[in-house]
N, CA and C atoms as a LAMMPS dump frame, in Angstrom:
ITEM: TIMESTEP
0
ITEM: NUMBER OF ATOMS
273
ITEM: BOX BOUNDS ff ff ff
-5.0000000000000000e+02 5.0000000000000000e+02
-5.0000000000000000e+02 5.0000000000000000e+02
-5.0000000000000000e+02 5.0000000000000000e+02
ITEM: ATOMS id mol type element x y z
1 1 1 N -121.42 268.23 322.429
2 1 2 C -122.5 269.067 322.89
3 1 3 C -123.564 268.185 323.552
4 2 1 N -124.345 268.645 324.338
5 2 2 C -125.072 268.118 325.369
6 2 3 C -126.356 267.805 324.294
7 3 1 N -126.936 266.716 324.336
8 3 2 C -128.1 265.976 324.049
9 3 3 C -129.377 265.713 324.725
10 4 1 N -130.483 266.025 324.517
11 4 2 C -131.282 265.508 325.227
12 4 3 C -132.007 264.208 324.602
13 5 1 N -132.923 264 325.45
14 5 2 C -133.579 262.152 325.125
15 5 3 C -135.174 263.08 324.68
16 6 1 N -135.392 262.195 323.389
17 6 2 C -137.228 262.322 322.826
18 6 3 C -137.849 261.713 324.168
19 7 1 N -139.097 261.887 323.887
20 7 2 C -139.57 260.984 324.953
21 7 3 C -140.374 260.245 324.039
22 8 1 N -140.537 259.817 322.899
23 8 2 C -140.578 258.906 322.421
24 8 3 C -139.7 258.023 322.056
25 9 1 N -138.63 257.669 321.684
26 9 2 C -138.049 256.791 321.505
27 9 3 C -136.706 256.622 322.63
28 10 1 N -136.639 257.861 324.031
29 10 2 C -135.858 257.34 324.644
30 10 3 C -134.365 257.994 324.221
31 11 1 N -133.715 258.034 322.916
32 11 2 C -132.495 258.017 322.26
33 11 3 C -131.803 259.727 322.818
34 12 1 N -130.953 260.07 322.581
35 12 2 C -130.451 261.323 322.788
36 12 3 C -130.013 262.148 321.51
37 13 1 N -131.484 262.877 321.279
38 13 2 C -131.8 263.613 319.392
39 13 3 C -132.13 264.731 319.517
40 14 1 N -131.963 265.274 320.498
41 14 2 C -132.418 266.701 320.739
42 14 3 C -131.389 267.795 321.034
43 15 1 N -131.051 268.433 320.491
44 15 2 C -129.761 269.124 320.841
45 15 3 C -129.671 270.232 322.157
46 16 1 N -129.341 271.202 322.265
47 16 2 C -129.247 272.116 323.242
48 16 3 C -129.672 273.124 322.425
49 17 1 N -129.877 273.78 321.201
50 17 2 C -130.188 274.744 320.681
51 17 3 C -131.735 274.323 320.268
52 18 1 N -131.6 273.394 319.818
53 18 2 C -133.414 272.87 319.751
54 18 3 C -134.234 273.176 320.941
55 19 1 N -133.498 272.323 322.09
56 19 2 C -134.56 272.842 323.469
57 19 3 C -134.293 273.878 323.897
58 20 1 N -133.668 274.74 323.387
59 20 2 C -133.692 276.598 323.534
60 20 3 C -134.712 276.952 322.787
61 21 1 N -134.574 277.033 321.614
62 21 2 C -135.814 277.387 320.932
63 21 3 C -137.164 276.662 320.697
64 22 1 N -137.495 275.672 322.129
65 22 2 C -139.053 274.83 321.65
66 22 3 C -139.618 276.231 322.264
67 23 1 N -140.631 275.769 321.284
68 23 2 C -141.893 277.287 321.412
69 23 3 C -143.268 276.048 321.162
70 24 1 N -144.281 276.532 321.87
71 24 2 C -145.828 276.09 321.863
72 24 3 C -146.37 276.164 320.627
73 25 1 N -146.518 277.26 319.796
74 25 2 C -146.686 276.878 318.829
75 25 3 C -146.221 276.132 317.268
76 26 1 N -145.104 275.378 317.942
77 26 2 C -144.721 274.904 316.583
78 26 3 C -144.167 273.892 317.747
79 27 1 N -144.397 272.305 316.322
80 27 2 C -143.601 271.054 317.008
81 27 3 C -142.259 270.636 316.068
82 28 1 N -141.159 270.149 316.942
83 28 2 C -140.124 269.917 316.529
84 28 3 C -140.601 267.969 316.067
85 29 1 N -139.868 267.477 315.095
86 29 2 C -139.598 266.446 315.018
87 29 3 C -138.381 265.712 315.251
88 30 1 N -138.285 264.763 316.19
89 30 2 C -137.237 263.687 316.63
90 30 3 C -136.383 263.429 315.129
91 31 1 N -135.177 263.889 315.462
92 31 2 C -134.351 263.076 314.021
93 31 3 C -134.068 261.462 314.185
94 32 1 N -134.563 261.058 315.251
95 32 2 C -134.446 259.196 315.279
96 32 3 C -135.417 258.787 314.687
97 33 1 N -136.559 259.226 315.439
98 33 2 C -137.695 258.222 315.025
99 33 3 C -139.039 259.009 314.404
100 34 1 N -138.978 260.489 314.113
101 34 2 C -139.556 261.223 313.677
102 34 3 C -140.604 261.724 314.302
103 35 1 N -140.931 261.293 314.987
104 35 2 C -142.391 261.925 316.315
105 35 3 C -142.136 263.222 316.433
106 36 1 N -143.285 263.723 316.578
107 36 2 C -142.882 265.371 316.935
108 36 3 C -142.975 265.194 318.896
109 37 1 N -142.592 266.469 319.083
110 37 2 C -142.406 266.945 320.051
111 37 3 C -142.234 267.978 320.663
112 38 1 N -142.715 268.644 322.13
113 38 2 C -142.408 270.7 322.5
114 38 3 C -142.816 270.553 323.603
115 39 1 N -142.672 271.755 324.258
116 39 2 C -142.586 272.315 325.602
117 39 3 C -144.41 271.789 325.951
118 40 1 N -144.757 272.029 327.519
119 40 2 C -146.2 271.915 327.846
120 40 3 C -146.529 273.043 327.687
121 41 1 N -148.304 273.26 327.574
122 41 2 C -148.334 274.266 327.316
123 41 3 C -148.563 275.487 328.102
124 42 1 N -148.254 274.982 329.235
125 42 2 C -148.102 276.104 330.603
126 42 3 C -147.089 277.022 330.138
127 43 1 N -146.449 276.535 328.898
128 43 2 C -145.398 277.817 328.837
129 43 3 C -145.562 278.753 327.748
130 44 1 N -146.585 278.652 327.291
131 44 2 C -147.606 280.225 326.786
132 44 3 C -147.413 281.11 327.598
133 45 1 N -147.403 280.815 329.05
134 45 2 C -148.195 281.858 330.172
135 45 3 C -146.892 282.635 330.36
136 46 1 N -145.306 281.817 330.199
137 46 2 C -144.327 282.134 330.52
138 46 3 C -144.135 283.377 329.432
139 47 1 N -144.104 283.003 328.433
140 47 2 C -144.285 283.71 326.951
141 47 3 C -144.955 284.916 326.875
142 48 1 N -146.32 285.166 327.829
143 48 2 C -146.842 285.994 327.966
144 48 3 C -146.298 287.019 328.807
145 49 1 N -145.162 286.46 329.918
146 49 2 C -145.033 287.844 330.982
147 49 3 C -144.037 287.893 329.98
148 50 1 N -142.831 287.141 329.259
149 50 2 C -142.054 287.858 328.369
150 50 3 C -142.257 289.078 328.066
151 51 1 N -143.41 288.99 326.812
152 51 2 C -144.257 289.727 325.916
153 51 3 C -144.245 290.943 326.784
154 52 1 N -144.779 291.136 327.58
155 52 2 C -145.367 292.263 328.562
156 52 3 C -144.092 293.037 329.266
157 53 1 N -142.946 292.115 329.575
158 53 2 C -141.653 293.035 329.927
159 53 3 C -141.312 293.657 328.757
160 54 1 N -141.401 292.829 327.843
161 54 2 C -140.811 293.316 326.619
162 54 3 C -141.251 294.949 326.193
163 55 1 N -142.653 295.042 326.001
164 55 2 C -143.166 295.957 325.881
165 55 3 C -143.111 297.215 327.213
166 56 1 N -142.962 296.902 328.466
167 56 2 C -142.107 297.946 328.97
168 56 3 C -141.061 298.383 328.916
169 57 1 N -140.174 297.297 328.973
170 57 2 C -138.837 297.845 328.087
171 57 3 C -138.883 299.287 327.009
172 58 1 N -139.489 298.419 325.66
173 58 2 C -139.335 299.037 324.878
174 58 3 C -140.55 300.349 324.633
175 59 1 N -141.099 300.624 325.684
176 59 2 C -141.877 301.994 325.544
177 59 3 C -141.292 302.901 326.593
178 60 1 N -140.425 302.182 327.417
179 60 2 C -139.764 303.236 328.951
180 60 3 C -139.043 303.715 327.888
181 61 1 N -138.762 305.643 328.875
182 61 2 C -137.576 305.939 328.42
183 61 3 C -135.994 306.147 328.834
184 62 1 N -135.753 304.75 328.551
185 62 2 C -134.227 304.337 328.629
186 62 3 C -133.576 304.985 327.106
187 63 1 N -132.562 304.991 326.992
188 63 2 C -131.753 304.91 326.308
189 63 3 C -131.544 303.752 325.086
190 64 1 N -131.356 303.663 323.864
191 64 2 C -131.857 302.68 323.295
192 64 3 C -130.122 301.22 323.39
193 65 1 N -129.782 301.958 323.955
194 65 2 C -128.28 300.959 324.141
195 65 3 C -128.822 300.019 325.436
196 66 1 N -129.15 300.676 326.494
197 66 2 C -130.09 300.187 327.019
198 66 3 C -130.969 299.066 327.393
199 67 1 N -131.801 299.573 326.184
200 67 2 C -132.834 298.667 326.1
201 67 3 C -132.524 297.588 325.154
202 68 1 N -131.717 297.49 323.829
203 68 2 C -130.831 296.958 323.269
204 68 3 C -130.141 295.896 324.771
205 69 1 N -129.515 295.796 325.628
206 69 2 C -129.17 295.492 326.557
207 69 3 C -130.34 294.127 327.532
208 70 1 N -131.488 295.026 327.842
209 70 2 C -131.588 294.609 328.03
210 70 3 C -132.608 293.303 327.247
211 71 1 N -133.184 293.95 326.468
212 71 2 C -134.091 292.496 325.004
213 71 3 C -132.675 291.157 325.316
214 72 1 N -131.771 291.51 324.892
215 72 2 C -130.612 290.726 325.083
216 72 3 C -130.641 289.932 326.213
217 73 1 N -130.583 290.22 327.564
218 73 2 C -130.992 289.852 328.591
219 73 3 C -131.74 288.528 328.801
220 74 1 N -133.089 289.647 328.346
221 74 2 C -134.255 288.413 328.271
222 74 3 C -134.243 287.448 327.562
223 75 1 N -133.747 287.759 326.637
224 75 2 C -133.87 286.21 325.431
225 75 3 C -132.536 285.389 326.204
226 76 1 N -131.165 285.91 326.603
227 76 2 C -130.817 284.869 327.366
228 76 3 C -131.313 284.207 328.563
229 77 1 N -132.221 284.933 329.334
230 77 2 C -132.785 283.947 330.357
231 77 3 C -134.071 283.217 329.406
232 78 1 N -134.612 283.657 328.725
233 78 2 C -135.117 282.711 327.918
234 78 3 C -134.807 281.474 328.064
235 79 1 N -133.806 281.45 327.035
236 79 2 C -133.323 280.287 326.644
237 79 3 C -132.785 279.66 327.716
238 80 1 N -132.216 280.125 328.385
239 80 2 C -131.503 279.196 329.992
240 80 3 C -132.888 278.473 330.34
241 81 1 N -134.01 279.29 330.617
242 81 2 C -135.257 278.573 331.446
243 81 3 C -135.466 277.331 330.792
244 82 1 N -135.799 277.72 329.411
245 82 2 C -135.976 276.235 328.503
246 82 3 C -135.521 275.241 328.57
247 83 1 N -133.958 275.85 328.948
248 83 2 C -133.047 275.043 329.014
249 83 3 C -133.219 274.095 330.637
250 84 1 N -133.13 274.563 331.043
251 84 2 C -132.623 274.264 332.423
252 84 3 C -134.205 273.67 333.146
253 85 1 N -135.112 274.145 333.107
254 85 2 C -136.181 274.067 333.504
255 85 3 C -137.252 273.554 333.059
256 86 1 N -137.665 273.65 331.317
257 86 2 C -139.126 273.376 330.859
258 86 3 C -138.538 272.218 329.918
259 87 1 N -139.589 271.407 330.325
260 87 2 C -139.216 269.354 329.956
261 87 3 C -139.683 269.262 328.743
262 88 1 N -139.29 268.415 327.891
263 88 2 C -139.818 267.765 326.365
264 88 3 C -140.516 267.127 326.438
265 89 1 N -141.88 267.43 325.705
266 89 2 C -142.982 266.214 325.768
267 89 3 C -143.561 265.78 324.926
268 90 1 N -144.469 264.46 324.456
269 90 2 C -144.999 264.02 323.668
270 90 3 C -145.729 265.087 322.684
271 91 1 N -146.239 265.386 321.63
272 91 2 C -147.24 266.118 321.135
273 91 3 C -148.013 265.064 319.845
């Protein structure tokens, strides 16, 4: 499985499910060298239009298979963005 590097110590300790789920408010710690570490915090703002689809989603009236569908959706582009896009940084 794919690894990423701390940016403290450089090493490759970060897994692919870790940098799916870094969130702003909480810091992960490096299993090498123990430093914490998370996303910048420009990605509140990202978090925020989440939040706000989310809640159209789930007040439109779709169908709840639907909307079931699409929550699903979002949390996979979620995690892709994290993935693919928002960098690990010191904290």
């Amino acid at each position: 499985m794919k690894m990423y590097k701390c940016p403290h110590c450089g090493k490759d300790s970060i897994s692919i499910i870790k940098k799916a789920m870094l969130d702003v408010r909480y810091k992960s710690k490096c299993s090498n060298c123990g430093e914490k570490y998370g996303p910048p915090s420009y990605t509140s703002l990202i978090d925020i239009l989440y939040a706000i689809t989310y809640y159209f989603v789930l007040t439109a009236s779709f169908e709840i298979l639907i909307k079931t569908m699409i929550v699903i959706l979002i949390l996979l582009m979620h995690f892709t963005i994290n993935i693919l896009f928002i960098p690990v940084m010191k904290k």
